[in-house]
Every structure is written in structure tokens, then in C-alpha cells.
C-alpha positions as CSV (number, residue, x, y, z in Angstrom):
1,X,-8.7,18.7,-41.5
2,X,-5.4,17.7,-39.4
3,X,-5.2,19.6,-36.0
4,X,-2.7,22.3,-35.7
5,X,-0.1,22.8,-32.9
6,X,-2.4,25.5,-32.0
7,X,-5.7,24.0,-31.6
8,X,-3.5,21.4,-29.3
9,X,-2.3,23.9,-26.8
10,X,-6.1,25.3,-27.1
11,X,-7.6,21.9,-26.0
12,X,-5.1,21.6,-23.3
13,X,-6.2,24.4,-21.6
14,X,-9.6,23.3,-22.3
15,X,-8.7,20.4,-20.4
16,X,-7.6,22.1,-17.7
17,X,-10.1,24.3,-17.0
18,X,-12.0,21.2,-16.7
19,X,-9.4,19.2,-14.2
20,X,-10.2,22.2,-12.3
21,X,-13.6,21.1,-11.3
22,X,-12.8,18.2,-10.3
23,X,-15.6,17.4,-6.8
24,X,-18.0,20.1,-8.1
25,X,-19.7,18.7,-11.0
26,X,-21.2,16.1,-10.1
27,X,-23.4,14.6,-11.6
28,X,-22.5,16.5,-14.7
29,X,-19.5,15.7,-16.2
30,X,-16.1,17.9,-15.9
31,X,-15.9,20.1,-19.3
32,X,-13.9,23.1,-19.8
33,X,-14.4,25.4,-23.2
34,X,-11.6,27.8,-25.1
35,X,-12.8,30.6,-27.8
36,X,-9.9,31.5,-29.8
37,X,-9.2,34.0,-32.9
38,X,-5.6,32.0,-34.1
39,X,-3.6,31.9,-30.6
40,X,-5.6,35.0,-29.1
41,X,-8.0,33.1,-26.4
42,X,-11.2,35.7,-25.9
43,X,-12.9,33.6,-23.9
44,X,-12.8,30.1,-21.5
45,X,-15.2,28.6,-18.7
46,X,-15.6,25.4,-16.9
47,X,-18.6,24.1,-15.7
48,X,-19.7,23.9,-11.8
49,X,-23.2,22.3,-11.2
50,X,-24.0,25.2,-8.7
51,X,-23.7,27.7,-11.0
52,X,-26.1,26.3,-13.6
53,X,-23.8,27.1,-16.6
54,X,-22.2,24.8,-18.8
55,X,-18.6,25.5,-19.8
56,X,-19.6,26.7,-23.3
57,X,-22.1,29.4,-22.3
58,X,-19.2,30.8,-19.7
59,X,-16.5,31.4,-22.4
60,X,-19.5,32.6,-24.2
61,X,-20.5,35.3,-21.7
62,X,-16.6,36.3,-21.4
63,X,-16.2,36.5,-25.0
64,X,-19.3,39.0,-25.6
65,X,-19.1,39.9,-29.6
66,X,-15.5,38.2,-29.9
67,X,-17.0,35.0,-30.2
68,X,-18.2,35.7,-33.5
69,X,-15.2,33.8,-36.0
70,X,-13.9,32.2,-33.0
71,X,-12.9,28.6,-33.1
72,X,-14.7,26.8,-29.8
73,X,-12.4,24.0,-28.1
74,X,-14.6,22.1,-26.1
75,X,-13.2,18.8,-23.7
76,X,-16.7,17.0,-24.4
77,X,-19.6,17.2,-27.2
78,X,-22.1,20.4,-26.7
79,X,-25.2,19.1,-25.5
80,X,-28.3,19.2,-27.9
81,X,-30.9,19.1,-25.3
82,X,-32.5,21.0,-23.0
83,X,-31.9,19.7,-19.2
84,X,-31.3,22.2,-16.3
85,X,-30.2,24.7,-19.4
86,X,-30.8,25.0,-23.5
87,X,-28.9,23.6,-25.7
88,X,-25.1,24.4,-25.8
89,X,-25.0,23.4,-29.5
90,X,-27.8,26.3,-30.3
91,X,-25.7,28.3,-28.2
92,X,-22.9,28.6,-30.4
93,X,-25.2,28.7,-33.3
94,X,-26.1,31.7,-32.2
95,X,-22.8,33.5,-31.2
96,X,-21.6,32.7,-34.5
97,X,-18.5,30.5,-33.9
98,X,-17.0,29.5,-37.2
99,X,-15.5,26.3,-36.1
100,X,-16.2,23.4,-32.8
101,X,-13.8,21.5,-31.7
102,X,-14.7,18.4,-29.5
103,X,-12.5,16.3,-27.6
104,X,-14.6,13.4,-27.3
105,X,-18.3,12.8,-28.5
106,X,-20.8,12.7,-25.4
107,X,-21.8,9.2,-24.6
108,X,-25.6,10.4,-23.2
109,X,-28.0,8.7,-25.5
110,X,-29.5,12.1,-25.7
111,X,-26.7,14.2,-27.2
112,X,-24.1,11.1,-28.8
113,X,-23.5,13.2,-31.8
114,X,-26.2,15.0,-32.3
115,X,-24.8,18.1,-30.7
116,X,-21.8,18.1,-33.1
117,X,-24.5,17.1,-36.1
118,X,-27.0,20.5,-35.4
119,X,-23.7,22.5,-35.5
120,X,-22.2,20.8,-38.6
121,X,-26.0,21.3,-40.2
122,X,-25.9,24.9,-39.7
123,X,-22.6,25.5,-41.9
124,X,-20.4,25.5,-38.7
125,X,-17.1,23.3,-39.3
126,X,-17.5,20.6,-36.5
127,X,-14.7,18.5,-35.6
128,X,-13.9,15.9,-32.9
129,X,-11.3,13.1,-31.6
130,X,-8.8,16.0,-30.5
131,X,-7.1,14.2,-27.0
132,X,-9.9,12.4,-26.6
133,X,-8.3,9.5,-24.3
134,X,-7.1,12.6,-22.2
135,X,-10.6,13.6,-21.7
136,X,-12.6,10.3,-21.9
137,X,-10.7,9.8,-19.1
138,X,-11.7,12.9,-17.0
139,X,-15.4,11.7,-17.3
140,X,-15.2,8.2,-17.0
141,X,-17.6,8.0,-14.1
142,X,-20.0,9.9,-16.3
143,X,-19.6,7.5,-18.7
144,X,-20.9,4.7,-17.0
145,X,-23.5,6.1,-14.7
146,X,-25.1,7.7,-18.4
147,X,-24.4,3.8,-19.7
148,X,-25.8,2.0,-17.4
149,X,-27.2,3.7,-14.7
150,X,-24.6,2.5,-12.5
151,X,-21.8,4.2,-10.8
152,X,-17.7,3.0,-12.0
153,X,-16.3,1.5,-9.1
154,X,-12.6,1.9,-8.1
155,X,-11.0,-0.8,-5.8
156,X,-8.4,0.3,-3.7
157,X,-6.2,-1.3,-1.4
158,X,-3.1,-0.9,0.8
159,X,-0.9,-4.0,0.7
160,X,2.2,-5.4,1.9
161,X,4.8,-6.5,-0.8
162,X,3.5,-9.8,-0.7
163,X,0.2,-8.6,-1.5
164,X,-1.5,-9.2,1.9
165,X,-4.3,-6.5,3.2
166,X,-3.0,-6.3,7.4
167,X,-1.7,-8.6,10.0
168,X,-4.2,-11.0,12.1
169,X,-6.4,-8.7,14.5
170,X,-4.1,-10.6,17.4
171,X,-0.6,-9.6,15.5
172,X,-1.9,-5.5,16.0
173,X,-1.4,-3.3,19.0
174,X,-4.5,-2.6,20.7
175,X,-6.3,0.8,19.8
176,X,-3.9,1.2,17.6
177,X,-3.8,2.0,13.9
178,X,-2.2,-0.3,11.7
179,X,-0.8,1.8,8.5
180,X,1.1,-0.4,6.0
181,X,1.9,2.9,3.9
182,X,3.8,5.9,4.4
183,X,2.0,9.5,4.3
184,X,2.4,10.5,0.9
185,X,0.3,7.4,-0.4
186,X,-1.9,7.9,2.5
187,X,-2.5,11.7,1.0
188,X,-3.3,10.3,-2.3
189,X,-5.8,8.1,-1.1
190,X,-7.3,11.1,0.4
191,X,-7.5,12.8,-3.3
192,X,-8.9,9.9,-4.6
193,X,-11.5,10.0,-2.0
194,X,-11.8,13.2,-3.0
195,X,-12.6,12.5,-6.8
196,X,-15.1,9.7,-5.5
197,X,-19.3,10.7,-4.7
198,X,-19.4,7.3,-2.4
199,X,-16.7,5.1,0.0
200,X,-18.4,1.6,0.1
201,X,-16.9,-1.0,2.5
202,X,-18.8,-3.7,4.8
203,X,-19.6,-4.1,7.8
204,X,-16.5,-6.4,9.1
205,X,-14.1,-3.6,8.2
206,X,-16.1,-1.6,10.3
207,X,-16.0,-4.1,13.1
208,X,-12.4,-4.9,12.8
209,X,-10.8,-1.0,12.3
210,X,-13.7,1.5,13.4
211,X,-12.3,3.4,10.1
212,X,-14.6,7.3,9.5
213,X,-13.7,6.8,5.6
214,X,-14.0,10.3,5.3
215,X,-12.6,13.2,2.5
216,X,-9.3,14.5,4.3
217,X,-7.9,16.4,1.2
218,X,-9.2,19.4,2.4
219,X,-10.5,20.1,-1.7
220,X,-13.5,21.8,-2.2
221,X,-16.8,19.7,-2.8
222,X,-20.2,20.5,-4.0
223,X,-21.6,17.7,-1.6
224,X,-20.6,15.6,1.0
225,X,-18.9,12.4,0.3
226,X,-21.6,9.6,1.1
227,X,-20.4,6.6,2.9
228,X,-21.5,3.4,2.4
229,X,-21.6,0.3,4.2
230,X,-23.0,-2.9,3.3
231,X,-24.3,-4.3,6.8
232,X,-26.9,-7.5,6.1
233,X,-27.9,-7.1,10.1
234,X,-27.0,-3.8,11.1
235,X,-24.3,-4.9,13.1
236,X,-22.5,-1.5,12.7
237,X,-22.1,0.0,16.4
238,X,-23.9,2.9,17.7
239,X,-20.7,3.8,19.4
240,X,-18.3,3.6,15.5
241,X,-16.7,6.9,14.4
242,X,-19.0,6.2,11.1
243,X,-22.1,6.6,13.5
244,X,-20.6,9.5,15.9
245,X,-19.7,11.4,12.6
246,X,-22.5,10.6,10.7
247,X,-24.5,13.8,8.9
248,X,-26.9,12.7,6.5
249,X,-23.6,10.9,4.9
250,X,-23.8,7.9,6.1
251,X,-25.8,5.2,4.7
252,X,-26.4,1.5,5.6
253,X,-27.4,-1.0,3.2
254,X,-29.0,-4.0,4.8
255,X,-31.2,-7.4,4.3
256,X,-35.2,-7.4,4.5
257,X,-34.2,-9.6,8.0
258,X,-32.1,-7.2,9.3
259,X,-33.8,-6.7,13.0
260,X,-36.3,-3.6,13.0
261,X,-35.0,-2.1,16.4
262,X,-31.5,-2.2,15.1
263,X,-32.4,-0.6,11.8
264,X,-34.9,2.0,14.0
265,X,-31.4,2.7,16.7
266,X,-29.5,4.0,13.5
267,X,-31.8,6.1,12.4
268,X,-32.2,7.6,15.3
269,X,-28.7,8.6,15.2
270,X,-29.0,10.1,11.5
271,X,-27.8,7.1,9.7
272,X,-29.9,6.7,6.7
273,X,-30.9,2.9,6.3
274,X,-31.9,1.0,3.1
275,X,-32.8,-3.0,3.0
276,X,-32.1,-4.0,-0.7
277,X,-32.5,-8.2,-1.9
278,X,-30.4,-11.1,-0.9
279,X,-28.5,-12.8,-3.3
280,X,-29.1,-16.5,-3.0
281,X,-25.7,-18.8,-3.3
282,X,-27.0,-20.4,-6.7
283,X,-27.8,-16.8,-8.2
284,X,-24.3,-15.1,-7.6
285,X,-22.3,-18.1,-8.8
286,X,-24.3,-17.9,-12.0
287,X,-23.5,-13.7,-12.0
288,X,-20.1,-14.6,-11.3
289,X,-17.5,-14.3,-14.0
290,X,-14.8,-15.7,-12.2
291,X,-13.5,-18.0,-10.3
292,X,-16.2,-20.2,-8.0
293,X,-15.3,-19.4,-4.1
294,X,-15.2,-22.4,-2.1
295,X,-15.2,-20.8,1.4
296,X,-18.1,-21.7,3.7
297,X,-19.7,-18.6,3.9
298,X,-20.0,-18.3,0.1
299,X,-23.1,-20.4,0.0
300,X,-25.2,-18.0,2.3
301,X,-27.2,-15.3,0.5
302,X,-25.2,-12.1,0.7
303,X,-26.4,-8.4,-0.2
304,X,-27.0,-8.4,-4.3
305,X,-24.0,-5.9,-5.1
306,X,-25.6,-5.1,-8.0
307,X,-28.5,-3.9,-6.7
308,X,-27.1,-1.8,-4.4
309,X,-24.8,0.2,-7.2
310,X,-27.8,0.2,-9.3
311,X,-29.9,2.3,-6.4
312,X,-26.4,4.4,-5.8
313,X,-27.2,4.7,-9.9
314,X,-30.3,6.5,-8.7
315,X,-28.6,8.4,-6.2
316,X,-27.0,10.6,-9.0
317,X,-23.9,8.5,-7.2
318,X,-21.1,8.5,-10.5
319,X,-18.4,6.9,-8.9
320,X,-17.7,4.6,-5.9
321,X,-14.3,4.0,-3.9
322,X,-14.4,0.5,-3.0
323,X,-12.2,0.1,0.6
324,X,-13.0,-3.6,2.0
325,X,-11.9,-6.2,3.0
326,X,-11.3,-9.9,1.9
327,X,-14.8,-10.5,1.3
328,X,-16.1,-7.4,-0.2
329,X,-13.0,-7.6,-2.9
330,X,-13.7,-11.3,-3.5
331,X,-17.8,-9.8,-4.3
332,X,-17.3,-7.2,-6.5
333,X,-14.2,-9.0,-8.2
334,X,-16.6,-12.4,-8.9
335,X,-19.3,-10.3,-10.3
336,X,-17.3,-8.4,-12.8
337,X,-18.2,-5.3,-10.7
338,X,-15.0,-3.6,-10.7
339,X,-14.1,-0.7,-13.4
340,X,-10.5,0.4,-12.0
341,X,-8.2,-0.7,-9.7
342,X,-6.0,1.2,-7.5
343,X,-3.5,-1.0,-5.5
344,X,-0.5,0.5,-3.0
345,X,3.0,-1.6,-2.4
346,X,4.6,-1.2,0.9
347,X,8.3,-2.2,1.6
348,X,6.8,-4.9,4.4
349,X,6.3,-8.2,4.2
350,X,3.5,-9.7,5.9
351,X,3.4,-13.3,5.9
352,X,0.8,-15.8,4.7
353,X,-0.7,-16.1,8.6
354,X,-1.8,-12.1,7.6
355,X,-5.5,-11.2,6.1
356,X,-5.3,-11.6,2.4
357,X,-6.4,-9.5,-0.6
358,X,-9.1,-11.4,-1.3
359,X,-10.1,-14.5,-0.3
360,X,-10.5,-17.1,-3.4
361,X,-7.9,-17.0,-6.3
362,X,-8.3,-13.1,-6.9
363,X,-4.7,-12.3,-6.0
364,X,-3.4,-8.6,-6.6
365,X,-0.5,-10.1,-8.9
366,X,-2.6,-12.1,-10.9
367,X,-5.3,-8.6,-11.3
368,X,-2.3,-6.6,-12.2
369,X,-1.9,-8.6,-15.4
370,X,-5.5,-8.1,-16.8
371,X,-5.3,-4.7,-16.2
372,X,-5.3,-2.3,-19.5
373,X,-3.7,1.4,-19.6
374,X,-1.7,0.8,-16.4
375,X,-0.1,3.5,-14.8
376,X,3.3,2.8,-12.3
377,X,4.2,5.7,-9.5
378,X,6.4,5.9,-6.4
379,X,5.6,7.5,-3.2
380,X,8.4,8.4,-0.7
381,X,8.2,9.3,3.1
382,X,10.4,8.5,5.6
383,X,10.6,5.9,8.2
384,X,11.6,5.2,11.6
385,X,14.8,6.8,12.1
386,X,14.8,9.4,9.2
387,X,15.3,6.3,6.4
388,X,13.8,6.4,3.4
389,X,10.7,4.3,1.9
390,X,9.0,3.8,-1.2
391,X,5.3,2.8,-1.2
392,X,4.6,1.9,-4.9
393,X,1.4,2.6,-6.6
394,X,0.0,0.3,-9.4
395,X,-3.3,1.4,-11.1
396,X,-5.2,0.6,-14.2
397,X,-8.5,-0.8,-16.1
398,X,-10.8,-3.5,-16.0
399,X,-13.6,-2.4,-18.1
400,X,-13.5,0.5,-20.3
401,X,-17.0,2.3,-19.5
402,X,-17.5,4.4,-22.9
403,X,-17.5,1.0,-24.3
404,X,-21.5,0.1,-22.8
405,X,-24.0,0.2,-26.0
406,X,-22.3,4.0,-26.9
407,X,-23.8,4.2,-30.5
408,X,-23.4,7.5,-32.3
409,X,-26.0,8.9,-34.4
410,X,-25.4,9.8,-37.8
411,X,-24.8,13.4,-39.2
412,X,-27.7,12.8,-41.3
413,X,-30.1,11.9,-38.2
414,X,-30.1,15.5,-36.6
């Protein structure tokens, strides 16, 4: 059956219920749920892990007897399991819902059609694919934690217009900070921090800028915004903002010879501490699926990246904000470890004596054109003397991550 205007507008509000969650699911996924009778909404909810409820029991409760008849928009498939709740799918069995609509099918292995088959099998007209990309895309990072136990990783990065990350540390003021973009970009770097669970980086960044890589959106959050740093040795300074700041956020990821007293002086401080496997040289160039990197220090053992987003994985961490340096974007580049990419032009050219992007052939021009569903925005502030500036925004897909071994069971199989 083709989808009316109706249903449309319905869905949209669905999906904006669930927009409206955004920091306080986690790690659920953002879903939002409309009961309708024809345009007449009786009910809506959004889901908010605190609360226990999923969206469809909320418009549910607020419905009461109306429900009976209704159509039920949901942004992603009712679940046909019991977790922390029952069922959502028995659920609206049971209010009596004459129709489901589904935005997108859920990608858990435990639900992945079945929800939408129990309803279908109980004489209830279920439907699904109704702006789907609009909501797949609300719940990527669910996606590919429930995929592969992994969290997505987005790498951003402020560059120059020549794609270079900062001038050399001697080129900088001292004690001063450097910013290549204006405020408005610097804000939306904030909300994407804010739609993040983690803020990885490494240890040099930490050295070289003393950065607290912490949520300044000033958005509500269900839990504090872990950050990350990968630190072989421990090298991180008891003296760093990250250190001074850190409360129970803060965790270093380090090597089996990273020295015990160092490792015992950060936990002292509150800094949790985790030694994960070393990479050897041979092993990451076989896990690479890029270009080799000829740089000396590429043939010492490094942290295994993917060991460390695999035990973020089993953190309930859904999705990581990648902000590093040369070295770090290099890693996760080489290893095919990057879902998204977030990159911010400024209007200043920096020169090829300043710290690059990356350092082997992963260049920020040459990323932008493997990117998929690419989206282009401008953000203006003003500069020194009241002039104005654009800082251009460029951001897009690597991997999609429904597309990890999401099979759907038949109608038949519930």
C-alpha cells in the first residue's frame, strides 16, 4: 500500500520526537512513536534510557483506549524481545492498533524483522521503508555497535584551506591557543561532541595542546562524555587539564610495558587505566587497507586500534569522535577504521612547513572524494576588525554501518 501525505507528516513528527533525545539514549537507539486516527494524533513518545520506556509504550500510555484503530508511526522496528522491558510488538498487539508503520527495520539480530512479522501474524497491517535513510541515519551508531560490537567512529578535523592540521609548535605563540576556525564551527564541534559517548585522541595531542576535549554544548546528557586517550607509556602529565578535570571520564589506554608507577600515579588521580595488545609492524600492514606508511616510526608496534574500539564495544560506547593528530588519522585511516568523516575549511593558508592531516598519502582532498552521501555547509563569524569569514564544513561516509551481516528474517520465521 503507497504511503499517504498523511502518514508522511505522521513519521516526521515521529522523527522528531526522536531527534529530541539525541545524548539520552544511549545505548538504545533514538526512536520516537505517533498514534493517529486519519490526521488526529492521540498519542506520541520518545524513548529516554532513564525512564525505562520505549517510545511505543509512551504514545501508548498517552493514548489510553484511543489507541484502539490507531495507525502506530514508529522511526525504528518494535522490538520482539524482552530486554530491560517486554516486547513492544506484543504491546501493540494488545492495544489493538490496526496498522504499524516502521521507518526502518531494526538491525539487532534479535528483533531484524521479527517485530514487524509477530504484528503482521496477528492480522495487524505492518508496513515499513517510510523515510528510512532519515532515520537509519539517526541510529547509525546503533547500527554498528549491534553489528559488530564496535562503536562508529567519526574523524574530525580543523584544517587550513590547504588542508594542513596547525602551524609547527615553534610558528605558535606561547600558552596560547591556536584556533584555525571561527566560533560558529567551533560550536558545532561542541554538538557533535555532544552526539558522541567517547573523544579519542593520543597522547602527542595531549603533549602538544594540553586540550580538556570536553562537551561544551551545554545539552543535556544521560552520562558523561568519556575521554579517551591512547598513551602506550602513560606519558600523559599529572599536571594536563585532562588529568586536573578528570571524574571517572577519563580513560587511558596503554601497552602491557607501560611503567607500573606511572600507570599506579594516574590512578591515583581518578584516571581510569587499561593496557590493551601491541600491534606488531608486520600485523597492522597486513590489517591495513590502504596505503603502506613509510615513516620510521611505522615499523614499531603501536596500540591495536582495533582492540581498543572493540573493548569501547563493551563499554556500551556507540560512537567515538576521533580528534588527533597526524598519526592517530594515519591509524584509523590505514585500518579502515573510520565510518564518517567530518572535516572544517578555514580561509588560512598554512604552508607545507605546517603539521599535516595525516602523515602518509591520506590527504583530506583525496578522502573527500571517497566519501558517499556528502553533505556541504558554511559557517560565518567575524574576524579581526569586524570582517567577515567563512569556515566551510565538508562531511560524509566511509562505510555505511547497517550494511555489516544485517540479514532479515522472513515473515514466515516468527
Amino acid at each position: 500500500m503507497p504511503f499517504t501525505a498523511t502518514d508522511t507528516a505522521h513519521m516526521q513528527r515521529a522523527l522528531e520526537l526522536a531527534k529530541g533525545t539525541l545524548g539520552l539514549t544511549s545505548p538504545n537507539p533514538q526512536v520516537g512513536c505517533v498514534l493517529a486516527h486519519g490526521n488526529v494524533i492521540v498519542g506520541e513518545g520518545a524513548h529516554r534510557y532513564d525512564l525505562r520506556d520505549h517510545a511505543e509504550v509512551v504514545a501508548l500510555k498517552q493514548a489510553g483506549e484511543q489507541a484502539r484503530g490507531a495507525t502506530a508511526y514508529v522511526t525504528l522496528e518494535p522490538c520482539s524481545h524482552f530486554g530491560r522491558t517486554g516486547p513492544c510488538a506484543n504491546a501493540l498487539i494488545d492495544a489493538g492498533v490496526a496498522r504499524v508503520i516502521a521507518a526502518t527495520l531494526d538491525p539487532n539480530p534479535l528483533v531484524a524483522g521479527q517485530g514487524m512479522a509477530r504484528i503482521a501474524n496477528a492480522g495487524i497491517l505492518a508496513e515499513d521503508g517510510l523515510l528510512q535513510a532519515e532515520a537509519r541515519a539517526m541510529n547509525d551508531a546503533y547500527a554498528r555497535h549491534i553489528l559488530t560490537g564496535m562503536p562508529l567512529v567519526t574523524l574530525k578535523s580543523a584544517l587550513s584551506v590547504d588542508g594542513r592540521l596547525a602551524p609547527l609548535p615553534v610558528q605558535c605563540a606561547a600558552n596560547a591557543p591556536f584556533w584555525l576556525t571561527g566560533t560558529a564551527a567551533r560550536e558545532e564541534v561542541h554538538r557533535f561532541r555532544h552526539s558522541s559517548d567517547a573523544i579519542l585522541t593520543g597522547v602527542g595531542t595531549v603533549l602538544a595542546d594540553d586540550p580538556i576535549l570536553s562537551d561544551r554544548s551545554n545539552l543535556p546528557r544521560r552520562r558523561r562524555l568519556l575521554r579517551v586517550v591512547l598513551d602506550s607509556q602513560c606519558r600523559t602529565p599529572l599536571s594536563s587539564r585532562l588529568v586536573e578535570s578528570a571524574i571517572d571520564d577519563l580513560l587511558i589506554i596503554c601497552a602491557p610495558t607501560a611503567p607500573f608507577d606511572r600507570q599506579r600515579a594516574l590512578r591515583a588521580r581518578g584516571v581510569r587505566v587499561e593496557s590493551l595488545p601491541l600491534l606488531m609492524p608486520e600485523e597492522r600492514a597486513s590489517s591495513n587497507t590502504h596505503a603502506a606508511d613509510s615513516r620510521p616510526e611505522a615499523h614499531r608496534p603501536e596500540l591495536d586500534l582495533r582492540a581498543v574500539l572493540k573493548r569501547l564495544g563493551e563499554m556500551d560506547i556507540l560512537s567515538v569522535l576521533l580528534e588527533a593528530g597526524p598519526g592517530l588519522n594515519s591509524s584509523f585511516l590505514n585500518a579502515g577504521l573510520v565510518d564518517k568523516v567530518v572535516l572544517f575549511f578555514a580561509e588560512v593558508e598554512l604552508g607545507a612547513a605546517s603539521i599535516p592531516f595525516a602523515n602518509d598519502a591520506n590527504n583530506p582532498f583525496a578522502l573527500i572524494e571517497r566519501l558517499q552521501n556528502i553533505d556541504r555547509s558554511d559557517f560565518v563569524h567575524e574576524t579581526t576588525g569586524g570582517a567577515r569569514g567563512v569556515d566551510a564544513c565538508v562531511r560524509g561516509t566511509l562505510h555505511d554501518p547497517w550494511a555489516e551481516n544485517f540479514v532479515l528474517t522472513p515473515l514466515s520465521a516468527a
